[in-house]
C-alpha positions as CSV (number, residue, x, y, z in Angstrom):
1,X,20.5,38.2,18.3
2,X,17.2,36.5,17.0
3,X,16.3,33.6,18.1
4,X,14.0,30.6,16.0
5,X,12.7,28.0,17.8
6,X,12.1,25.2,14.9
7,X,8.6,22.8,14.7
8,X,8.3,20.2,12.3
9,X,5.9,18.0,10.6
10,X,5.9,14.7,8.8
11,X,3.1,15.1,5.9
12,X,0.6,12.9,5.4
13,X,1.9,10.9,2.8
14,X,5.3,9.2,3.2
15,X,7.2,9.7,-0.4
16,X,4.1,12.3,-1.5
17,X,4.3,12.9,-5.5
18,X,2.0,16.0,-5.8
19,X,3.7,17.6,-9.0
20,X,1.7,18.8,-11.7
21,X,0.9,15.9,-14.4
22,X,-1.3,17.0,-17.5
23,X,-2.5,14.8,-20.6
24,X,-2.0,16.7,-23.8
25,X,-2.5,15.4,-27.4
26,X,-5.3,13.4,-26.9
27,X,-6.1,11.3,-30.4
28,X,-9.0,9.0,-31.0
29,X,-8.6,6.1,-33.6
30,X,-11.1,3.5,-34.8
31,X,-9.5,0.1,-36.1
32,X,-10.5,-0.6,-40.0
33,X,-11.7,-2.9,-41.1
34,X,-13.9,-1.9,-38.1
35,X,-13.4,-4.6,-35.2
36,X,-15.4,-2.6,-32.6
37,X,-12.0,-1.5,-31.2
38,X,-10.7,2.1,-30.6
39,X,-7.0,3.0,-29.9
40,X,-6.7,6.3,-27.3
41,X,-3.0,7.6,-27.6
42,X,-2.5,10.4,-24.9
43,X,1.0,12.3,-24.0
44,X,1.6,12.6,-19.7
45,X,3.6,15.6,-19.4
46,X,4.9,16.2,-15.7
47,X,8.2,15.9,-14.3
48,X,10.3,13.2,-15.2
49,X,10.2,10.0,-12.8
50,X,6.8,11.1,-11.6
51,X,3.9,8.6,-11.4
52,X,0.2,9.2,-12.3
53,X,-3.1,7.2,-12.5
54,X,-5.1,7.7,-15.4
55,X,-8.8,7.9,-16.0
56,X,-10.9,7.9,-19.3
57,X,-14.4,9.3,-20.0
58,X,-16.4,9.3,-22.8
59,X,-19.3,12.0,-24.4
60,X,-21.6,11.2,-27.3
61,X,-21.8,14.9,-29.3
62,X,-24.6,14.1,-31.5
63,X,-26.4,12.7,-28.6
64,X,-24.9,15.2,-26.1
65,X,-24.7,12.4,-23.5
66,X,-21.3,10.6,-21.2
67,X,-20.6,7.5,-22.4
68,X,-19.3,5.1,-19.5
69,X,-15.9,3.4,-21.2
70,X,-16.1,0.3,-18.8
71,X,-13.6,-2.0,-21.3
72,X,-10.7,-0.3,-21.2
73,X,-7.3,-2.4,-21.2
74,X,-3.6,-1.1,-22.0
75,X,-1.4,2.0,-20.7
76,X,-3.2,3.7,-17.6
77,X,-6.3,1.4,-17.4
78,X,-4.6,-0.5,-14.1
79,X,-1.2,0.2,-13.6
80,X,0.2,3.5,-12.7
81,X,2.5,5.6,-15.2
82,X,5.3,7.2,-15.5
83,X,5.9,10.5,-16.7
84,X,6.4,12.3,-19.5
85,X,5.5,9.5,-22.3
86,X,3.3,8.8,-25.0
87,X,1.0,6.0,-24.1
88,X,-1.7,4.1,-25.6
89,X,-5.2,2.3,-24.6
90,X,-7.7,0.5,-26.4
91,X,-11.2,0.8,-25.9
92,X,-14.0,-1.9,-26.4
93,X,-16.3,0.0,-28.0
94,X,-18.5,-2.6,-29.5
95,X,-18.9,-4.1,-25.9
96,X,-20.1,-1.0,-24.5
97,X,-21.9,0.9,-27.6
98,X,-24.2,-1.6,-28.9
99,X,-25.1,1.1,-31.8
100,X,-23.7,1.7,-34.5
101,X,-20.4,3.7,-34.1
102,X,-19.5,7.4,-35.7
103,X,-16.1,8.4,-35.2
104,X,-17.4,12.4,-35.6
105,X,-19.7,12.1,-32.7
106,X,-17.4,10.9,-30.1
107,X,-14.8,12.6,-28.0
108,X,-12.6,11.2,-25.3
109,X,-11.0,13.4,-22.3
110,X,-8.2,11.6,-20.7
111,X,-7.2,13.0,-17.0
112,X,-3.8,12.1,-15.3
113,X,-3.5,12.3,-11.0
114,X,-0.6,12.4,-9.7
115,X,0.0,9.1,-7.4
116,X,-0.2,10.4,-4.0
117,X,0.9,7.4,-2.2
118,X,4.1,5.3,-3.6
119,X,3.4,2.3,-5.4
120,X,5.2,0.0,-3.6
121,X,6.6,-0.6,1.0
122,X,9.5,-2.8,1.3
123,X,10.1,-4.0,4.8
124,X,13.9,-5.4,5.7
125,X,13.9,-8.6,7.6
126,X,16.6,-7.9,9.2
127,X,17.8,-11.3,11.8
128,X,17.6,-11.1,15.2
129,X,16.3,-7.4,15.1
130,X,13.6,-5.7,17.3
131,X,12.8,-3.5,14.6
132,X,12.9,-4.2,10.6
133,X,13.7,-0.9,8.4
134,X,10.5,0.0,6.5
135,X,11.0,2.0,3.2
136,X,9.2,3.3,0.0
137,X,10.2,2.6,-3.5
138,X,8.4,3.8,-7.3
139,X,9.4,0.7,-9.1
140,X,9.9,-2.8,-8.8
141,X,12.6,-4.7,-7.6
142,X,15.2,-3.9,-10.1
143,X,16.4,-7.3,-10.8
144,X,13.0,-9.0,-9.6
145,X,14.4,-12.4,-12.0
146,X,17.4,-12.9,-10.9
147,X,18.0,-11.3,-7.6
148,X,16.2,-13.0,-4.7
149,X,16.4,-10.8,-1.8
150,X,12.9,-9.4,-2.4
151,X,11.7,-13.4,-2.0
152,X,14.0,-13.7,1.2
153,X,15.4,-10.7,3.4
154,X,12.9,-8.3,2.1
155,X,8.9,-7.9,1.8
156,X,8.1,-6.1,-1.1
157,X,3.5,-5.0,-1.3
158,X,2.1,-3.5,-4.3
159,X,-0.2,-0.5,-3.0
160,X,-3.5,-1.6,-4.5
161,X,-6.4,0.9,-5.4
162,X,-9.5,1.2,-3.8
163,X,-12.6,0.5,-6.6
164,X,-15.2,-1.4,-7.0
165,X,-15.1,-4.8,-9.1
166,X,-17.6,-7.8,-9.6
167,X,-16.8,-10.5,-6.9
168,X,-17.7,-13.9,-7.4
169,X,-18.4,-15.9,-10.9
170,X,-20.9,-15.6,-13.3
171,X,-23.1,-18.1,-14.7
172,X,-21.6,-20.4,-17.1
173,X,-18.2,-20.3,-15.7
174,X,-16.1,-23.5,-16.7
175,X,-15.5,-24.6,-13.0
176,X,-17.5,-22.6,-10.9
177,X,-18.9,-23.5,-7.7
178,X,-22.3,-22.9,-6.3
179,X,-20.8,-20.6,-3.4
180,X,-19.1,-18.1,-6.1
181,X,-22.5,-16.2,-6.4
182,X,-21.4,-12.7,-8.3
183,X,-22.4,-9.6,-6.8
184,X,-20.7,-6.1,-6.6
185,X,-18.1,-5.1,-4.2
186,X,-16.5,-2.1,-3.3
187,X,-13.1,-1.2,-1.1
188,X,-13.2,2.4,-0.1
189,X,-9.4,2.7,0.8
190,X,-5.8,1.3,-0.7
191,X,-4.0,-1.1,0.9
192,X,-0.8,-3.0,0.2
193,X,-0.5,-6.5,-0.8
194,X,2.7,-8.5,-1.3
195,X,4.2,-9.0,-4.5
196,X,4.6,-12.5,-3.3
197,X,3.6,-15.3,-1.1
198,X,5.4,-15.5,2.2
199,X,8.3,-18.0,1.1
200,X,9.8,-20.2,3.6
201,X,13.1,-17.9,4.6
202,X,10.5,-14.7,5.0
203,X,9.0,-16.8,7.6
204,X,12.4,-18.1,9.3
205,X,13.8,-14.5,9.8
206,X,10.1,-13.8,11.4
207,X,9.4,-16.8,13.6
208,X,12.8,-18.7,13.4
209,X,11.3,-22.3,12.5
210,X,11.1,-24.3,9.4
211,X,7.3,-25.7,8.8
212,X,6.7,-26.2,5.4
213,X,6.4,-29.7,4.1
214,X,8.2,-29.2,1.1
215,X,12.0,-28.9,2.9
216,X,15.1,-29.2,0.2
217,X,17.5,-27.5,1.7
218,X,18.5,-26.3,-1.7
219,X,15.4,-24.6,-2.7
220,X,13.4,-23.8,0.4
221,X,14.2,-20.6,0.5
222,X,12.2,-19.0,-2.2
223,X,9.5,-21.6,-2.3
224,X,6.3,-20.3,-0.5
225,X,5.7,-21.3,3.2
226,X,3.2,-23.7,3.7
227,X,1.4,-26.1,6.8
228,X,1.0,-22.9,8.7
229,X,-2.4,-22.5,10.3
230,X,-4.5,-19.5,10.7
231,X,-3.5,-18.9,13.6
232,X,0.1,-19.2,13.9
233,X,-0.5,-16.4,10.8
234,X,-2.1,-14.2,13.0
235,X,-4.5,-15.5,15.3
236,X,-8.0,-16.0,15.6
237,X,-9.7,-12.5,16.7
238,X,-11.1,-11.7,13.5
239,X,-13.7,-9.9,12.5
240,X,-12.3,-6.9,14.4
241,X,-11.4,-3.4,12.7
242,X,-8.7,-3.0,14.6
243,X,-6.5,-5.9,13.3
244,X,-5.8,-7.0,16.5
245,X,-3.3,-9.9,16.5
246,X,-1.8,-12.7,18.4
247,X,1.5,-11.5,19.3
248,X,3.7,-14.0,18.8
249,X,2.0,-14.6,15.5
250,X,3.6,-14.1,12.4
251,X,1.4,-10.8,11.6
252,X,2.0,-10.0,15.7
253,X,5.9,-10.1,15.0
254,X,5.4,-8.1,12.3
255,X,3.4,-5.3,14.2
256,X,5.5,-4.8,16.7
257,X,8.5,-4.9,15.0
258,X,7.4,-2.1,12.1
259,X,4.8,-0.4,13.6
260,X,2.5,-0.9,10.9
261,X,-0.5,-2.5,10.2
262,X,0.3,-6.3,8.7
263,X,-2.9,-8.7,8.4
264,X,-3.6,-10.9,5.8
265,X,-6.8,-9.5,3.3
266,X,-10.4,-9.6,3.2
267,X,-11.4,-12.1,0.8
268,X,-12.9,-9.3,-0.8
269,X,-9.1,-7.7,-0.8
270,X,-7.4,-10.6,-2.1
271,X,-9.8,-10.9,-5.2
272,X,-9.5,-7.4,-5.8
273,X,-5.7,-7.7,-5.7
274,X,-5.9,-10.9,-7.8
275,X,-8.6,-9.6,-10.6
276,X,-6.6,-6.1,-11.0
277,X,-9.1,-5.1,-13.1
278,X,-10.0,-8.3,-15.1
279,X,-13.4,-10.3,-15.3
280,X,-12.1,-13.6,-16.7
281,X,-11.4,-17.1,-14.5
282,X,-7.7,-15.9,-14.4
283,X,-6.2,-12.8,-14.1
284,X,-4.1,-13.3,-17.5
285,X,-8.1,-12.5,-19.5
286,X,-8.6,-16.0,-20.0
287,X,-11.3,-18.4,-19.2
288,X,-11.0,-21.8,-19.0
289,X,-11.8,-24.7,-21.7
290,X,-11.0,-27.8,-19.2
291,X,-12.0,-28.2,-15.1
292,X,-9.4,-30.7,-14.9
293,X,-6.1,-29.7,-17.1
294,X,-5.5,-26.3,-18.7
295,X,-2.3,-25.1,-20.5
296,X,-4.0,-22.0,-19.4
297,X,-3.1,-22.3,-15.9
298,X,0.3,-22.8,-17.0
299,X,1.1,-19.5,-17.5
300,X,0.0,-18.3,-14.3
301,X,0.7,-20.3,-11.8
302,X,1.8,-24.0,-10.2
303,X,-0.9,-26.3,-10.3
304,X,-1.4,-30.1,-10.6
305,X,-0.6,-30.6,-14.2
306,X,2.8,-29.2,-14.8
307,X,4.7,-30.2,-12.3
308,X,2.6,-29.9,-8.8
309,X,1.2,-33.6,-8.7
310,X,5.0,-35.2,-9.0
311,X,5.8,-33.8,-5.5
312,X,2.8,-34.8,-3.7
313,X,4.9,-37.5,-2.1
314,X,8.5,-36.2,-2.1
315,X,9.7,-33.3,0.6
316,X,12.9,-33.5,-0.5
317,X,11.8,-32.1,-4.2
318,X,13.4,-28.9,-5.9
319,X,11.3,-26.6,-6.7
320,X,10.4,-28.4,-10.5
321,X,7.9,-30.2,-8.8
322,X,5.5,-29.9,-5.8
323,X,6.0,-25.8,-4.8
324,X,7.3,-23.4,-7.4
325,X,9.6,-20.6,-6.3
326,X,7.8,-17.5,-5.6
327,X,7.5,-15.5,-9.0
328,X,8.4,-18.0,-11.4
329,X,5.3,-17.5,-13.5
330,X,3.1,-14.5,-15.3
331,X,2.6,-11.6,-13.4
332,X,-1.1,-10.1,-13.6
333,X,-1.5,-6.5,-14.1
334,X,-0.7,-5.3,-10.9
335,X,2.7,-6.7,-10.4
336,X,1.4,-9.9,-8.2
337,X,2.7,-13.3,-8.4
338,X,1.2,-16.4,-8.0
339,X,-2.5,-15.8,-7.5
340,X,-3.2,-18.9,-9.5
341,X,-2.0,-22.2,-8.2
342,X,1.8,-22.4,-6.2
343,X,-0.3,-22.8,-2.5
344,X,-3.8,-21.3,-1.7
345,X,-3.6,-18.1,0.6
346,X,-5.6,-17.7,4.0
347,X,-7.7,-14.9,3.8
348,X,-9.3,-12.9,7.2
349,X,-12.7,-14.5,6.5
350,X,-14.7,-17.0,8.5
351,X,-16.2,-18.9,5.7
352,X,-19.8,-18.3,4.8
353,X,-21.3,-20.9,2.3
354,X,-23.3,-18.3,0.5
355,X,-21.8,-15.2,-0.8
356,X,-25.1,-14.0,-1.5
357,X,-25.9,-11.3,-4.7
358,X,-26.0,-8.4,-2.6
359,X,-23.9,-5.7,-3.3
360,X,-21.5,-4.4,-0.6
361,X,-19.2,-2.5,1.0
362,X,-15.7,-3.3,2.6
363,X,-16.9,-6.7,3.6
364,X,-15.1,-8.7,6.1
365,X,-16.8,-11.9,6.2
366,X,-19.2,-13.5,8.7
367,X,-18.8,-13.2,12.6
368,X,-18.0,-17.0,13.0
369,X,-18.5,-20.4,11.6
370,X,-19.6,-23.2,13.2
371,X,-16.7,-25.6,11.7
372,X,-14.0,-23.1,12.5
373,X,-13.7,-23.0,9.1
374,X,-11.7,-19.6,7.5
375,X,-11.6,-18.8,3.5
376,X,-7.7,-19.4,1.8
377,X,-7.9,-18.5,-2.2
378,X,-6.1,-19.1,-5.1
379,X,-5.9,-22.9,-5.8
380,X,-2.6,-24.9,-4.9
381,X,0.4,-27.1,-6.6
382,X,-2.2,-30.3,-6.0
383,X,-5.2,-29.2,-7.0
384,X,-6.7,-29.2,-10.4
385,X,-7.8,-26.1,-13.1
386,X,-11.2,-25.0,-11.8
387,X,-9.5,-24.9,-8.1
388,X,-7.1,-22.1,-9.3
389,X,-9.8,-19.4,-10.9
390,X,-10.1,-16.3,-9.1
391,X,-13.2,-16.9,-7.5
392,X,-12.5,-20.2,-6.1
393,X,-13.1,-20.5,-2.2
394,X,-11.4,-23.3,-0.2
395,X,-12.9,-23.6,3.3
396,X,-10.3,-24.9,5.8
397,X,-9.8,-25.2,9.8
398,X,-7.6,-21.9,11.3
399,X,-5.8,-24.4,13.5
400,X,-4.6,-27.0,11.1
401,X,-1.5,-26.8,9.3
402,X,-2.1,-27.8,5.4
403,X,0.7,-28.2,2.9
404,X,-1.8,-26.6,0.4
405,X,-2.2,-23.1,1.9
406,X,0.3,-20.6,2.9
407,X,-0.4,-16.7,2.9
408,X,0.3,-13.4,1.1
409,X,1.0,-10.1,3.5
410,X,-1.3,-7.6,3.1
411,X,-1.1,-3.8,5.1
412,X,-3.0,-0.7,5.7
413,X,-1.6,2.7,5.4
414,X,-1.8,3.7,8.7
415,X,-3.6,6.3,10.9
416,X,-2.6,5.7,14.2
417,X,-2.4,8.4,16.9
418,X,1.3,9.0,16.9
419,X,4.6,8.9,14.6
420,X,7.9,7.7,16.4
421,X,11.6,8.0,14.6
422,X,14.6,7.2,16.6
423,X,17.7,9.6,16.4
424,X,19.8,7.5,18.7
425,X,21.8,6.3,15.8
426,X,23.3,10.0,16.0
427,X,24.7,11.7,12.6
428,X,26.6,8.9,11.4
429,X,23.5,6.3,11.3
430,X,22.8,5.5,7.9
431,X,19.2,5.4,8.3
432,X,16.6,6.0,11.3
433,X,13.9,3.7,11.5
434,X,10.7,5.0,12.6
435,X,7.6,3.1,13.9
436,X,3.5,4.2,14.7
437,X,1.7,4.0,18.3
438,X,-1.4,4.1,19.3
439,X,-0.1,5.3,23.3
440,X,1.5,8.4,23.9
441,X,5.4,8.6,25.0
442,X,5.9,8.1,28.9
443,X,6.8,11.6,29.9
444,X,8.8,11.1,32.8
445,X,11.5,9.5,30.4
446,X,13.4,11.9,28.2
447,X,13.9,9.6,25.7
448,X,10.6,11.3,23.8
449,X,12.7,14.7,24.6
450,X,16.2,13.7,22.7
451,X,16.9,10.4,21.1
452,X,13.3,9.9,20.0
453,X,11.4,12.1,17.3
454,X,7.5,12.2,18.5
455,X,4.8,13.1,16.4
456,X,1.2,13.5,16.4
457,X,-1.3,13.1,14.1
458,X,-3.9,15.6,13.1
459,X,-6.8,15.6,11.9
460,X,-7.9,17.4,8.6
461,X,-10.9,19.9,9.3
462,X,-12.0,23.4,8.6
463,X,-11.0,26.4,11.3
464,X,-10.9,30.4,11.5
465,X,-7.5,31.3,10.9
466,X,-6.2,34.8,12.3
467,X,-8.6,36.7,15.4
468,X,-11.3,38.2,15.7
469,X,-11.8,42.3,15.7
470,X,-12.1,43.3,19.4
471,X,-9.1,40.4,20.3
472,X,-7.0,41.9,23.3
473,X,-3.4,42.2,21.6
474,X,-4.7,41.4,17.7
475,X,-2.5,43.1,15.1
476,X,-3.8,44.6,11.8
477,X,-2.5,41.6,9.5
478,X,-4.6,39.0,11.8
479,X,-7.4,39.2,9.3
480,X,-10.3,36.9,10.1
481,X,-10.8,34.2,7.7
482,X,-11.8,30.2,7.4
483,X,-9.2,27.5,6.2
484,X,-9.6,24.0,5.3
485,X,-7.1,21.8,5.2
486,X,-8.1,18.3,3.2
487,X,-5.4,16.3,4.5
488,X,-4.3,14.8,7.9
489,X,-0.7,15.7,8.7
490,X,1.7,14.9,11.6
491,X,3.6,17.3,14.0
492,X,5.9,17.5,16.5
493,X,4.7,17.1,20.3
494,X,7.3,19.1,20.9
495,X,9.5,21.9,19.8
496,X,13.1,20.7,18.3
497,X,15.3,20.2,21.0
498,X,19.2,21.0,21.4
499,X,20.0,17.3,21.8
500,X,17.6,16.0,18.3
501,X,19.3,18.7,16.5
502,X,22.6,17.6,17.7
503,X,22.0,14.0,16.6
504,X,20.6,15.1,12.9
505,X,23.3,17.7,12.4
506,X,26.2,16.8,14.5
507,X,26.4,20.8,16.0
508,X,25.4,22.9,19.1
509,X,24.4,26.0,17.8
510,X,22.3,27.4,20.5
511,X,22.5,30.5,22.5
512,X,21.4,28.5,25.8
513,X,24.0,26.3,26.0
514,X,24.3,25.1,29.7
515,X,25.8,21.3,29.5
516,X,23.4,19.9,32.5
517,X,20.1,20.6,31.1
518,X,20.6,21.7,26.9
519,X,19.8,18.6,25.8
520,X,15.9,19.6,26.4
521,X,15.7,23.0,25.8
522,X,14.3,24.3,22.3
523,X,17.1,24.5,19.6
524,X,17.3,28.4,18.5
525,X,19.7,30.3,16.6
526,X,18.8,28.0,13.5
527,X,18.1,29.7,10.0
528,X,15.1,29.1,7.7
529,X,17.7,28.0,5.5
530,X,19.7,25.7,7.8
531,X,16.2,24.3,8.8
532,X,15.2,23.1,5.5
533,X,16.6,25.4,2.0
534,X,14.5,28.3,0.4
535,X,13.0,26.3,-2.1
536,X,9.4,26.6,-1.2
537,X,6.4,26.7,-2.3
538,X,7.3,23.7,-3.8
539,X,4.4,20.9,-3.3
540,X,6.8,18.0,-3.4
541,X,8.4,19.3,-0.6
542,X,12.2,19.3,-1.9
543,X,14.9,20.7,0.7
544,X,18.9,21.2,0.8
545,X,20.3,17.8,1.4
546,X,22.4,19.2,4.0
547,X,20.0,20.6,6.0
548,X,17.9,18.9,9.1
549,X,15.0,18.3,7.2
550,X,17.3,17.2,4.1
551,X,19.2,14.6,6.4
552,X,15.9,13.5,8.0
553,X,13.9,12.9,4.5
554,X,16.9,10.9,3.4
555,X,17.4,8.4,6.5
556,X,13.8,8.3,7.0
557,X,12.7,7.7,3.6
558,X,9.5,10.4,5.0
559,X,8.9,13.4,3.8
560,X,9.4,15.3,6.9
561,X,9.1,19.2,6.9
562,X,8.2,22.7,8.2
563,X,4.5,23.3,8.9
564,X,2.6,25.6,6.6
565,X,1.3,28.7,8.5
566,X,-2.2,27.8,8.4
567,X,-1.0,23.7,9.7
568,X,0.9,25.4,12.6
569,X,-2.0,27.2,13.8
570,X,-4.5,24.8,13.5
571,X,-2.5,22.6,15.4
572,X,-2.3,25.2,17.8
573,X,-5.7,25.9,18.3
574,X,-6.9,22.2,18.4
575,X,-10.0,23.2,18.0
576,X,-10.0,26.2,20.1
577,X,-11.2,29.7,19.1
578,X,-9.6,32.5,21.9
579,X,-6.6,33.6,22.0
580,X,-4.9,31.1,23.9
581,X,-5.2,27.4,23.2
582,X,-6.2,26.9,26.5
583,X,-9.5,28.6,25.7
């Protein structure tokens, strides 16, 4: 009988949506009386539930030249979409076409992506656990009002876009300070910011204390922690690429006990998250018209005048005065909460007095600072209007607690060396977390072999696929040729063993079935089919639910799969070009 010995992969992208999305029906409208505005109304086709970033580009026909459409605002402009719908933006094109405009000599080509990454990680706090659950979800949390575990037993971070933004304030500014100097900035990769700030139980289930200064037992819960230093948050080895944390730190606990890559932001980060696409004081497209007092501010955030100043003295406070809970005012375009006001949020930054007008790249601040001081942004419930604008700065010691500043969670989608999902649950666990290492498994212990899933990242790159003529053994449909693959990808150390396939599905199927030494051995006698379905090619990577790769995408929240050809035998060769991997 045949035998199939079964390798599998985890994708790059945990959750990929790679479906096709189109924009059809593309209409341009002026305003009239003319106002300098222009509605775009596009239809996303794609498959329904998909989601899609959208991008918009201009082209002058009687000059024959782009246009750049830089004041965009409405569907597609900053939050992703999702398909199919009809959707509408509107265009500032008075801002950014000084001359006069002709309807007849302008066209607009609207492109839809599908979102390759999903929008937003949820991490379960679980008590007393070594390990929290981490998942992926495509919306919100579905009763984000009225339902407070996303403030309490979960974390719930936005997945942020890289781009480039104008960091800082410009001249003029009601409230500016001199250290806000505007220059450009750009973040070459994503990143995930929390919906929220840290509240008071998120850092109980972490750390198991109670800080904050603001203590009703009431109302702690979903009030934002505060009087935590820098570097209970996460230490104080910063700048270093790594994010290399304290370990019993906040951000350490969190590292160890998901595997991922928890830090607070770059300032730079933060007012990217904050901003989400806006140039105004606040995120809401509003300047201010006071320093002091702004009914403004009142729609964004917790701040002196309504209702922060009457708990400056009283700890034992609900949340109507002093602290707000977490999420109680206007969200900015991005889904964030709270940038304005509430309590100002450590950044990774040692403070630097001048931002300088340079423009730059993935800053991270300044190597030190002779005051110890770090950067926290946002403003605070005691602080006045001009201290909650975007580009405020507060400078403040790492190691003192200060009932002002708390922090927001930020993470990077991570690239370490190796991908780790425990089976040991067996086929009745309802889920099987899985965690990232930089180390390799300890090979003496079969662990890696049978209750443990390890995989290893590899790296995309270009290779000759099939052999070259004159190859002792070559066959006839070996035909020479170069691949490149344009995404990293994960895969098994190790072929599927008797004992992994045992815990997924629950069976021994194998034609080696010895009881003192199966558990190791390769799992064969498995179908195509049993191994995954016969959908394929199918880019989003859908399987039979009852399959291994069906029970494994489902308890992993992963898109785990079979390696394409030319992925098997790149990770093969590893680089190699004879026969043999061993060159």
């Amino acid at each position: 009988m045949r035998k199939t010995l079964l390798l599998f992969l985890c994708l790059l992208c945990p959750l990929a949506l790679l479906a096709e999305i189109r924009v059809t029906s593309v209409t341009v409208k002026p305003r009239w009386p003319w106002s300098g505005l222009v509605d775009v109304t596009y239809t996303v086709e794609g498959e329904p539930g998909e989601y899609c970033s959208v991008s918009f580009s201009g082209h002058d026909l009687a000059r024959d030249e782009a246009i750049e459409m830089k004041s965009m605002s409405g569907a597609g402009t900053t939050r992703f979409l999702l398909s199919p719908g009809i959707h509408t933006a509107t265009w500032d094109a008075a801002k950014d076409l000084p001359k006069e405009f002709h309807t007849p000599s302008f066209a607009v080509d609207v492109e839809a992506t599908a979102v390759t990454e999903p929008p937003y990680l949820v991490v379960e706090l679980v008590e007393g656990a070594d390990h929290y659950p981490v998942g992926y979800a495509l919306t919100p949390p579905a009763d984000i009002e009225n339902d407070d575990a996303c403030r309490t037993n979960e974390l719930w971070l936005r997945r942020i876009p890289k781009g480039s933004f104008q960091m800082g304030s410009p001249e003029g500014e009601t409230g500016r300070f001199d250290d806000e100097e505007p220059h450009d900035v750009t973040l070459t990769e994503d990143y995930y910011v929390g919906l929220f700030e840290c509240t008071q139980r998120q850092w109980e289930l972490v750390m198991g204390d109670r800080p904050s200064y603001f203590k009703n037992n009431h109302a702690y819960k979903t009030r934002p922690v505060e009087q935590v230093s820098y570097d209970k948050v996460r230490g104080d080895v910063w700048p270093d690429e790594r994010h290399i944390v304290d370990p019993a730190s906040f951000m350490g606990r969190l590292q160890a006990r998901t595997g991922l890559r928890f830090d607070l932001p770059t300032e730079a980060q933060w007012e990217h998250a904050c901003r989400a696409g806006t140039d105004k004081a606040l995120n809401s497209r509003e300047d201010l018209s006071n320093e002091e007092e702004d009914k403004k501010v009142d729609k964004v955030g917790r701040y002196k005048h309504n209702g922060g100043e009457e708990g400056k003295d009283n700890r034992e406070c609900d949340a109507s005065q002093g602290t707000a809970t977490v999420g109680s005012y206007q969200p900015n375009d991005w889904g964030l909460y709270d940038c304005h006001g509430n309590v100002c949020e450590w950044c990774l930054d040692w403070y630097e007095e001048e931002l300088g007008a340079s423009a730059a790249t993935d800053p991270v601040g300044p190597n030190s600072n002779e005051d110890n001081y770090r950067v926290a942004k946002g403003g605070s419930w005691e602080q006045n209007a001009r201290r909650c604008r975007s580009a405020y700065r507060l400078n403040s010691s790492s190691d003192e607690p200060d009932r002002r500043i708390g922090f927001r969670v930020a993470c990077l989608p991570d690239e370490k060396a190796y991908l780790v999902i425990d089976l040991a649950g067996g086929p009745n666990a309802e889920s099987y977390p899985h965690r990232y290492s930089e180390l390799p498994p300890d090979f003496s212990n079969d662990a890696c072999r049978t209750t443990e899933l390890w995989l290893r990242r590899i790296p995309r790159g270009a290779f000759q696929m099939g052999s070259p003529n004159g190859e002792t053994g070559r066959d006839d449909d070996e035909d020479r040729h170069k691949v490149t693959l344009r995404e990293d990808y994960y895969v098994g150390l190790f072929e599927c063993t008797q004992r992994q396939w045992e815990l997924v599905m629950g069976d021994r199927p194998s034609y080696f079935k010895n009881d003192a030494c199966y558990a190791t051995r390769p799992v064969e006698q498995v179908s195509h089919n049993d191994v995954r379905g016969i959908v394929w090619p199918d880019s989003r990577h859908i399987v039979a639910p009852a399959s291994f790769m069906g029970l494994l995408q489902m308890k992993t929240g992963l898109i785990l799969d079979l390696p394409t050809e030319a992925q098997w035998e790149y990770a093969c060769r590893a680089g190699t070009t004879t026969a043999l991997n061993s060159g």
